[in-house]
Structure formats: structure tokens, C-alpha cells
C-alpha positions in Angstrom: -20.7 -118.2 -23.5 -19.6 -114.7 -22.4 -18.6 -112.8 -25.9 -15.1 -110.9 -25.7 -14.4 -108.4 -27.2 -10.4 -108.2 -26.5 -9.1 -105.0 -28.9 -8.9 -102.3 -26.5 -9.6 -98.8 -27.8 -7.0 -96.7 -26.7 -9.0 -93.4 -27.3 -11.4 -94.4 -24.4 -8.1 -96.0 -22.1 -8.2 -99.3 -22.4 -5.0 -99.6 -24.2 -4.4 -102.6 -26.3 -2.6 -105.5 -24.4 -0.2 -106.7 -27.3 3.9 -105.7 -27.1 6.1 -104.6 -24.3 6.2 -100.9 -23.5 9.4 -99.6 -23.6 10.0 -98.1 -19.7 12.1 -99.5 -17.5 11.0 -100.4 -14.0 12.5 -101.4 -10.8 11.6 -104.7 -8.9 10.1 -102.6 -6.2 7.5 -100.7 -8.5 4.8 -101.3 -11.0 6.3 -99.2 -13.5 2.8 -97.4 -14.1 3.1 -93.1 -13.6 0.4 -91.7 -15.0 -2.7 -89.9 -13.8 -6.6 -89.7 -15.0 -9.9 -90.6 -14.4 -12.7 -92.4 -15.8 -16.1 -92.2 -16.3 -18.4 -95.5 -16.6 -22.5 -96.0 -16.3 -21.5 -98.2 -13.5 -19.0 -99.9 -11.3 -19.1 -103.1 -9.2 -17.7 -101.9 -6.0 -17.5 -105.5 -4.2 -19.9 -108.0 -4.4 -24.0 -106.9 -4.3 -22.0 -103.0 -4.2 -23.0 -101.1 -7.5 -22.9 -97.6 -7.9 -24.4 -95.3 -11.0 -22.9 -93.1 -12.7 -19.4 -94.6 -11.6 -15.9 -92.1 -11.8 -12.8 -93.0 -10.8 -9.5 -91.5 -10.7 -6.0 -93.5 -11.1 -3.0 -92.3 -10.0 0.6 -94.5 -10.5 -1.9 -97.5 -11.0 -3.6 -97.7 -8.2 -7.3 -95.6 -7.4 -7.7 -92.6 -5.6 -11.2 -92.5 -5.2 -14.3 -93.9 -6.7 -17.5 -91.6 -6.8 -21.2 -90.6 -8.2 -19.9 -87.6 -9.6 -16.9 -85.9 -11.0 -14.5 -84.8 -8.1 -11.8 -84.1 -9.8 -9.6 -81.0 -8.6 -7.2 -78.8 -10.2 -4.2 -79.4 -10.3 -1.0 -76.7 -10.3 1.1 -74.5 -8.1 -0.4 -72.4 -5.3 -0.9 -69.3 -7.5 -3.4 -71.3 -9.6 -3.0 -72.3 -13.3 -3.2 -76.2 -13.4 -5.5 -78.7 -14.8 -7.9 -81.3 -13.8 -6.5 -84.7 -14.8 -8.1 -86.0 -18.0 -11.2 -87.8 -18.4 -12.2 -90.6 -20.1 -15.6 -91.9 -20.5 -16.4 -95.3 -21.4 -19.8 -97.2 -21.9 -20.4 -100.1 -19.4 -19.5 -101.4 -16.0 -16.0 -101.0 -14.6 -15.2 -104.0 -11.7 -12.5 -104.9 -10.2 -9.8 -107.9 -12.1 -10.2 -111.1 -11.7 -7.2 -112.9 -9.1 -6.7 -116.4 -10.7 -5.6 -118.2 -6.9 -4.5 -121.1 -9.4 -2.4 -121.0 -13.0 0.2 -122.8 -14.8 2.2 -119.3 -15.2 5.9 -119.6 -14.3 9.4 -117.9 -15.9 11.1 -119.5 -18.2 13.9 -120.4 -16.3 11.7 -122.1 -13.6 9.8 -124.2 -15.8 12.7 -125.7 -17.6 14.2 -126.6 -14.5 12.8 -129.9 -13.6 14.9 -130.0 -9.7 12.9 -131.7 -7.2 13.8 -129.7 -4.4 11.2 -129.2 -1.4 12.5 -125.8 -0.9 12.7 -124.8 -4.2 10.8 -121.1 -4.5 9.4 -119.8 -8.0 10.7 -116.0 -6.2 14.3 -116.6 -7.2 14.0 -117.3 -10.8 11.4 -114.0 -11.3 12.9 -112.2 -13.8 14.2 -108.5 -13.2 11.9 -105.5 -14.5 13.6 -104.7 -18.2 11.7 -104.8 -21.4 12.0 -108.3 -22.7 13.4 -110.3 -19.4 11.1 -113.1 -20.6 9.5 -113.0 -23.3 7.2 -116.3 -23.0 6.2 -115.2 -19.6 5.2 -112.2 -20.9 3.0 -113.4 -23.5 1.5 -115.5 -20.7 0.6 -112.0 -18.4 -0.6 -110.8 -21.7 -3.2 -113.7 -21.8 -4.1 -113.6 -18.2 -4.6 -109.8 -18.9 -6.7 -110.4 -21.9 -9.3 -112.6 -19.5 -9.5 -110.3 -17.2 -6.9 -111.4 -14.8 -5.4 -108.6 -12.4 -3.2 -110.5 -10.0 -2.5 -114.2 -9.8 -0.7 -117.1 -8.4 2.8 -118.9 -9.5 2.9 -122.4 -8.2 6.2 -123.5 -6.8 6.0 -126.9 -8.7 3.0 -129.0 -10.5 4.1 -132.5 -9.5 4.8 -134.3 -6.5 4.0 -134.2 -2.8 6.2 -131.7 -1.8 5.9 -128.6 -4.6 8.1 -126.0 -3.0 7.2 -122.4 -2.2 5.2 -120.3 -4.6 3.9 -116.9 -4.5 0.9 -114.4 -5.2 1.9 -112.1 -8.2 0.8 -108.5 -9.4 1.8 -107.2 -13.0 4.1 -104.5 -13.8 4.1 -102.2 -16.5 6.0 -104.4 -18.5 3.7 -107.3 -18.2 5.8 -109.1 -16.0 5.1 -110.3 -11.8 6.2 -108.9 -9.1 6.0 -111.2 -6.0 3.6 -110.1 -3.1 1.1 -111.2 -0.7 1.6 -114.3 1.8 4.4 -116.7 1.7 3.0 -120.0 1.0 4.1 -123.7 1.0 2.7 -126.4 -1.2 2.0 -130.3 -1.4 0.3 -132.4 -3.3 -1.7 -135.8 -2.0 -3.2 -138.6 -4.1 -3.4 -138.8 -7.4 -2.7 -134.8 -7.7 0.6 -135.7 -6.7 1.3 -139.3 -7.8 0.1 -142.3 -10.1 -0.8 -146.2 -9.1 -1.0 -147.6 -5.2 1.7 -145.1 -4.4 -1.1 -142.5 -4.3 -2.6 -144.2 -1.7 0.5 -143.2 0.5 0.4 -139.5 -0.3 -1.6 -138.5 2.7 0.4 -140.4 5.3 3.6 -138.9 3.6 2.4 -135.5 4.3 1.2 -136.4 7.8 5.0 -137.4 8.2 6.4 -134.6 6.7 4.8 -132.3 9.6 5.5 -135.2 12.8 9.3 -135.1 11.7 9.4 -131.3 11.8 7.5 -131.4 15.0 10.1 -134.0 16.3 12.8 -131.8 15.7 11.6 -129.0 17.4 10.9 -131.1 20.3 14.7 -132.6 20.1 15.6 -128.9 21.0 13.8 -129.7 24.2 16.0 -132.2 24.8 19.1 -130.7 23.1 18.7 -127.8 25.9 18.2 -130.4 28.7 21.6 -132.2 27.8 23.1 -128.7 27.2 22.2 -127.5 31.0 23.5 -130.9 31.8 26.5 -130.9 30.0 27.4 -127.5 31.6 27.0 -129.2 34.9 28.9 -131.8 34.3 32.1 -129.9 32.8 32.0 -127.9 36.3 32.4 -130.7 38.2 35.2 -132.1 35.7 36.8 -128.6 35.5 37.1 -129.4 40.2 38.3 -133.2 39.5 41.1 -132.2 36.3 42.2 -129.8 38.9 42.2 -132.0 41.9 44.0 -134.8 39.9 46.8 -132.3 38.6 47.6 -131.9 42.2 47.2 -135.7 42.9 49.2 -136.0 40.3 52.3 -133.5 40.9 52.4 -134.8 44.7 52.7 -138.9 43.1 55.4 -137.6 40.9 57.5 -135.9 43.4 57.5 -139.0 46.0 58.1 -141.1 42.7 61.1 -139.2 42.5 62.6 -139.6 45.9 62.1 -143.4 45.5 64.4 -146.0 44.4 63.1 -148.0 40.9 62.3 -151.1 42.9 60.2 -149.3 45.2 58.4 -146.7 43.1 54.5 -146.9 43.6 51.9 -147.6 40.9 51.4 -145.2 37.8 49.5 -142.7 39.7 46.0 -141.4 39.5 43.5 -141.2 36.8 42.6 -138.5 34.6 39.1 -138.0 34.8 37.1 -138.2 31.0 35.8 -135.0 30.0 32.0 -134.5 29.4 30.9 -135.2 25.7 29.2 -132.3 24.2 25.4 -132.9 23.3 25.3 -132.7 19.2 23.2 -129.8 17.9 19.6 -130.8 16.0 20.7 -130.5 12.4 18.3 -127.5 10.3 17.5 -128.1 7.2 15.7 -125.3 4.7 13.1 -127.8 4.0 12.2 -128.4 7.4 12.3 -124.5 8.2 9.9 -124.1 6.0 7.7 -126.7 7.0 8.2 -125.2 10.8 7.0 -121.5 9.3 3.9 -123.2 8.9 3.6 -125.0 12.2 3.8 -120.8 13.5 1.0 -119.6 11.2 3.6 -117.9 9.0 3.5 -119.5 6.1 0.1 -120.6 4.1 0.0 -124.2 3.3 -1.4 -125.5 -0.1 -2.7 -128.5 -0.6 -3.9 -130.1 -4.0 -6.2 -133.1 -3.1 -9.2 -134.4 -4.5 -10.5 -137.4 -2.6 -12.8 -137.8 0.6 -10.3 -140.3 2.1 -7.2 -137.7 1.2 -9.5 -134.7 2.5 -10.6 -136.2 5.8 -7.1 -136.8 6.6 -6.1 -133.0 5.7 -8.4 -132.1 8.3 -7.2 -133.7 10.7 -3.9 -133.0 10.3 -4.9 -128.9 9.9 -6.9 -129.9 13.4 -3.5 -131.5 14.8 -0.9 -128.8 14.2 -3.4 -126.1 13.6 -2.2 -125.1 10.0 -3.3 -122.4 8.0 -4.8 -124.3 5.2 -6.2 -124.4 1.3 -7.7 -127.0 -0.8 -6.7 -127.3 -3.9 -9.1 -129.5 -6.5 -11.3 -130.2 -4.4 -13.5 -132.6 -6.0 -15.1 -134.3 -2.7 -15.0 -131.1 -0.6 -19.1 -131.0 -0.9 -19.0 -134.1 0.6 -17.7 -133.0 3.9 -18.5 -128.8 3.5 -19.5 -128.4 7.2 -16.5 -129.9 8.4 -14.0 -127.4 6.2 -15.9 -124.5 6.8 -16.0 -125.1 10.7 -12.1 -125.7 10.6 -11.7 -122.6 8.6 -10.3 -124.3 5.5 -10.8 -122.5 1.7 -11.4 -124.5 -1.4 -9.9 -123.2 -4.4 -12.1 -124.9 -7.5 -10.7 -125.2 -11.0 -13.0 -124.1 -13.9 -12.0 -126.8 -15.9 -13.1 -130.4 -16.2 -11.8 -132.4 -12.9 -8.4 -133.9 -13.8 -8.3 -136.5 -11.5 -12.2 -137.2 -10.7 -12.8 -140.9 -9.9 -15.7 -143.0 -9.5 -19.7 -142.5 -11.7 -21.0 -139.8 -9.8 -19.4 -137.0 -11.9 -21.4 -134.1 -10.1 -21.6 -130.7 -11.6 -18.9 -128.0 -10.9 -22.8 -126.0 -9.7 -23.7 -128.2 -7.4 -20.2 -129.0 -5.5 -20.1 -125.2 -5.0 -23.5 -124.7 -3.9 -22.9 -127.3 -1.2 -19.8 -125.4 -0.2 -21.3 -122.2 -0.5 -24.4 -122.9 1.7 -22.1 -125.0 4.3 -20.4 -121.1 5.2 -16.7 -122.8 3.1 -14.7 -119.6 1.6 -14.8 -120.7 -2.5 -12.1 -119.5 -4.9 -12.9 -119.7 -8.5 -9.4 -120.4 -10.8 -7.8 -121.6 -14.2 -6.7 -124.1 -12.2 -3.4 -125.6 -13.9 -4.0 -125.8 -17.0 -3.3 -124.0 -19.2 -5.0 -121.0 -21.0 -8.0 -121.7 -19.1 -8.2 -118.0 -17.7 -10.0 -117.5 -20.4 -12.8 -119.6 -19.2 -13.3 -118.0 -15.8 -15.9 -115.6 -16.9 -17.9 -118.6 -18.9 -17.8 -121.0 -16.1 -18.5 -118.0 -13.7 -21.4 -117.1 -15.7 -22.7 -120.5 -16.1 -22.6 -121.1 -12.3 -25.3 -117.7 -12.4 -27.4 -119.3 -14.7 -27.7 -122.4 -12.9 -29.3 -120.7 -10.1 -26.0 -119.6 -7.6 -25.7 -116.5 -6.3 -24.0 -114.3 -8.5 -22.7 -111.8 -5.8 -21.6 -115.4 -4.0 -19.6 -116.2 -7.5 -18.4 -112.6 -8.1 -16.5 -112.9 -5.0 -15.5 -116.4 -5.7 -13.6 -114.4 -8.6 -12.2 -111.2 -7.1 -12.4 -110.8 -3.0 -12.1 -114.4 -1.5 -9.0 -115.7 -3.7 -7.3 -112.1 -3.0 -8.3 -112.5 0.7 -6.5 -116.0 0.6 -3.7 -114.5 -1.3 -2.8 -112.1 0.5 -3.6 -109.3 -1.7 -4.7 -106.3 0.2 -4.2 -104.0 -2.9 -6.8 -106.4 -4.9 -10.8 -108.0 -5.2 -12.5 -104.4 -4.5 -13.0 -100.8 -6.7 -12.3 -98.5 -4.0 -9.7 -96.2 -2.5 -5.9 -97.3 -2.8 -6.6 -100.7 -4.6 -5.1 -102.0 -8.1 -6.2 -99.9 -11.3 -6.3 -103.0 -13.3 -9.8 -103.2 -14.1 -12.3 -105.0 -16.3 -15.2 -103.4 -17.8 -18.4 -105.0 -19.1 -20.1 -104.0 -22.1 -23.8 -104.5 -19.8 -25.1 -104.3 -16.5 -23.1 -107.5 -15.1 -20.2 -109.3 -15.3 -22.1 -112.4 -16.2 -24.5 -110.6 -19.1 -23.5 -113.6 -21.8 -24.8 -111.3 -24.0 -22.2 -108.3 -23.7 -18.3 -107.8 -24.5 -15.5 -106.8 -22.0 -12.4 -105.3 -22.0 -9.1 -105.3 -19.1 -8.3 -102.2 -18.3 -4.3 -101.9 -17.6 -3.1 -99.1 -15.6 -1.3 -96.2 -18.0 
């Protein structure tokens, strides 16, 4: 088990993570302003990069540069007379923080509210950037923070098939998400998303969910046809109303100079006006569900079975979806397939919730299988909660066990950003997040060293 070490000296600048710091920031902004640099024995750059002596200078949050040696200039007016930003130097390895593709994390308000509506998004009920806007949340970042956690991901809903929309967070100043990277949409199949023989159904459900959007896009299709029609039609109704006014005037007039007994029959008939064709009703749900058919919206997918899986693929094969497995547990099973359809597996750290049959196979060996196949593998808490704090110890386990730890590294930084969305995240280099972690020895998975999270100043 990786030690930690979680008091944070804030001589050397990894400030302690406890309280709220009293600035105010805007939704738009981090909140972090100042600028310095650090200087580490090492820093993990992006998996199998590791340079020594490491420096790197923070500005706002976010890195400047990352070097070998000091480059820090002077700073000041043109006549001269500035200062170099300040220096702080540390003992250890500085990497990147950890992106959790997979928490329990959510505001208050969101949690509480138990709605099951499909186009529900965990965006709206964010709170605003003010010192104590939520103060459970907060004391959720802080534990995220504490593992090592730079950015992570708020689920739209935990039950059901259809979860609603959730979204990739960073964390502010205040210890509180701001909403970025890719707009995603989420469902659930099986047993993730229901209990008994209705499980079963799940899959099918889901396949339905897509046909009927599908449908309705196609009823435009037809919609336009009738329209075209329609406008046809009302021409030619538009020449027969005016035809039968004059009928009608000229039947009227020899009415008149009739006698009663002689007068002729009622006259002629008004022709029926065209019906117009009814518009395809939208609904928000559906929209959503047709931002995904157009490769704008990421769709999430918690299932665990091979039955449930094979029938993902094919439906990511039929509309050609952008698409992540979540859980995971028989993804091994068919790893060639996923990784030739493109399709990520995001694995929880924690024991497989809804597992079934004997063959409880290691979380080691489902990855290696993955791995090897060419599958993108994301490494996270996976629902439950205060299992961040795990991610390092499983991580590190998965090492000892023989995996490739440059393979696992990224399974914990750059792939679960990459699926994210989160350009600013997963590496040490130029223009990326300041929130860092730094390890007491020469790896993140030395079991034998401390580390600290670094949070921007």
C-alpha cells in the first residue's frame, strides 16, 4: 500500500488542503493569480518522459514551462528593477494529477433531487464560485484533492438506463468544479442499471432509445415530402376556390332572375382545402440522443456483461457512436473487438459491483488483456465513494503484478483526460493544469514513499 503523507508544508508550496480560501471567483476563472516556480529532483512529463533536475514555473494555475534548469527571468518595467518569481524547492518527483473519468461527486442540490428525467444535466445545479456555495461538495474536492485528483467527472445520475448528461470538471480556487471538456450523455444496461429479469431488457431498451431518434429524423424526410406536397396542392386549390367564386357569383345571379319554382340546384361546390402535414414533435431528450447520432456528444455507457457488451458494439457499429464503457467486467473477453471499434474502457478500482458467475478474474489480468488487445484503459474511483483514495494502491498493485507502469500511468492521467475532454490535463508541460502531485521517490508507484497534491496558489 502506497503511504500518504497528506499535510502539506506550505513553506515548500504545497499548501494544506483543509478550509475555503476566502477569494472570490467568477464561473469563468479558476480563481488562482499567483506566480512562482518550483524546483523538484524530477518530474514525470507523460508517461516513460522523466526529466532530472525538474523546474517549473506556474503562472494563474496553469505552467509556463517545464525545464533542466532554472529559466526564470526578471521581471519589472523596461528600465530594469524587477524580480525573478520565487522559487521553491521540494524533494521528490512532481507529475501531473490524477483525472478520476468516474466518481460519485455531485452538488448538493443535484444529489438530493431524485427526478428521473433523461435530460436532466448535473451543469445546472453547479454551484456559483463564492466561498461556501456548497459546503459538502467542497469537502468532497478537498478529498479528491487529497488523493491526488486534478480534474474529474460528475455523473448525470447513478441509476437507471437513461442517466442524463454529466460533465468533466476542473477545481477552482475555492475547491469547487467548474464544467469543461466534452459534452457527454449517459446510460446504463443490465444490472448497472436495473435489478431481476428486467435487466435482461436494458440493452434492447437502449437499442430503442437510438431507432426512435433515428425514426424521427427520418419522419423529417417525410415531413418535407408532404410539405412540398402540401404546397402543391394549396396552388391548385388557391386556382379551383377562385374558379368556384366565379361559378359561384354567375349561379347566383341567374338564381336571381328566376322565378322560386324554377330556380336551379344549390350551385357548385366549394372545393376542401389541403390539410397541413403536422410537424415531428422535438423533445430535449431525443435532441440529445440526436447530438450523439452527429458525433457531438460522448456517449457513456455502464455495462458489465458479454451479452450486454456485444450488443453495445453493435449498436456503436450501427449508428457509429462515439462510445465508453463503463464497468467493464467482460470487456477482456472481447478486447480485439473494442479496440478495433475504437471503444475506451473506463475500469473501477474497486471490487466489481455487479460481477457474476465463479470466474472472478483479477482487476491485473482484465487490463492486461485490454492493454495488449490496443483498448484505450481508464483507471477510476469508480462510483463509490471515497475510493480516490485507492487509485494510487490499485495503480501500484497493477505495477507489481507485472503491467506496464508507463501503460498504468497513463491509464491515470492522459487517456481518461483524452476521453474527457481535457486538453488542459494528463501531461507536465507548457500551458497545462498546475495541480500537481509530487512523490516522495523516483515513481509514482514506489509503495515505499509519501506524496503530496500540489494546488495551484
Amino acid at each position: 500500500m502506497i503511504a500518504r503523507s497528506l499535510l502539506i508544508a506550505a513553506a515548500c508550496g504545497f499548501v494544506p488542503l483543509s478550509g475555503l480560501q476566502a477569494q472570490e471567483d467568477s464561473a469563468a476563472e479558476t480563481g488562482y493569480t499567483r506566480t512562482y516556480a518550483i524546483r523538484a529532483d524530477a518530474a514525470w512529463l507523460a508517461p516513460g518522459r522523466v526529466i532530472s533536475p525538474a523546474y517549473v514555473q506556474i503562472s494563474d494555475g496553469r505552467i509556463d514551462w517545464v525545464s533542466t534548469q532554472d529559466a526564470r527571468r526578471e521581471s519589472g518595467g523596461l528600465i530594469g528593477g524587477g524580480s525573478k518569481p520565487r522559487l521553491l524547492e521540494v524533494k521528490g518527483t512532481l507529475s501531473a494529477g490524477i483525472v478520476d473519468a468516474w466518481t460519485t461527486m455531485g452538488p448538493t442540490a443535484f444529489l438530493r433531487d431524485r427526478r428521473n428525467d433523461p435530460a436532466r444535466s448535473v451543469v445546472d445545479d453547479l454551484p456559483v464560485q463564492v466561498a461556501n456555495a456548497d459546503s459538502s461538495l467542497v469537502r468532497q474536492v478537498l478529498g479528491a484533492r487529497e488523493a491526488g485528483v486534478a480534474a474529474a467527472y460528475l455523473s448525470g445520475g447513478r441509476d437507471g438506463l437513461r442517466r442524463g448528461v454529466g460533465s468533466a470538471v476542473e477545481f477552482s480556487a475555492l475547491d469547487l468544479p467548474l464544467a469543461t471538456g466534452r459534452a457527454t450523455l449517459e446510460f446504463g444496461v443490465g444490472r448497472a442499471a436495473a435489478d431481476g429479469p428486467s435487466a435482461s431488457y436494458q440493452a434492447e431498451e437502449l437499442e430503442g432509445v437510438f431507432r426512435e431518434a433515428q425514426s424521427w429524423r427520418d419522419s423529417w424526410d417525410d415531413y418535407d415530402e408532404k410539405l412540398e406536397k402540401y404546397q402543391e396542392d394549396l396552388e391548385k386549390f388557391d386556382e379551383k376556390f377562385a374558379k368556384y367564386l366565379e361559378e359561384k357569383e354567375k349561379h347566383e345571379a341567374e338564381s336571381a332572375a328566376q322565378d322560386e319554382d324554377k330556380k336551379k340546384d344549390d350551385g357548385p361546390k366549394m372545393p376542401k382545402r389541403p390539410k397541413r402535414p403536422k410537424k415531428p414533435e422535438s423533445k430535449a431528450s431525443r435532441d440529445l440522443v440526436l447530438e450523439a447520432l452527429d458525433g457531438s456528444r460522448l456517449v457513456r455507457v455502464e455495462a458489465n456483461s458479454l451479452s450486454d457488451l456485444q450488443r453495445l458494439l453493435a449498436l456503436q457499429k450501427e449508428f457509429d457512436l462515439d462510445m465508453v464503457i463503463l464497468g467493464g467486467y467482460d470487456a477482456d473477453r472481447i478486447a480485439e473487438k473494442l479496440a478495433k471499434a475504437g471503444i475506451a474502457v473506463i475500469l473501477p478500482v474497486m471490487p466489481d459491483h455487479h460481477a457474476t458467475g465463479a470466474d472472478h478474474r483479477s482487476l491485473a489480468s482484465r487490463y492486461r488483456r485490454l492493454h495488449e488487445a490496443g483498448v484505450q484503459i481508464a483507471l477510476a474511483s469508480g462510483g463509490a465513494e471515497g475510493a480516490e483514495l485507492l487509485l494510487l494502491a490499485r495503480a501500484g498493485e497493477l505495477v507489481a503484478e507485472g503491467v506496464d507502469q508507463d501503460a498504468v500511468w497513463a491509464s491515470l492521467t492522459t487517456i481518461p483526460a483524452e476521453l474527457l475532454g481535457l486538453s488542459d490535463y494528463g501531461r507536465l508541460t507548457s500551458g497545462k493544469s498546475a495541480t500537481m502531485v509530487l512523490f516522495g521517490g523516483s515513481s509514482p508507484f514506489d509503495a515505499s514513499a509519501s506524496f503530496k497534491a500540489h494546488k495551484p496558489r
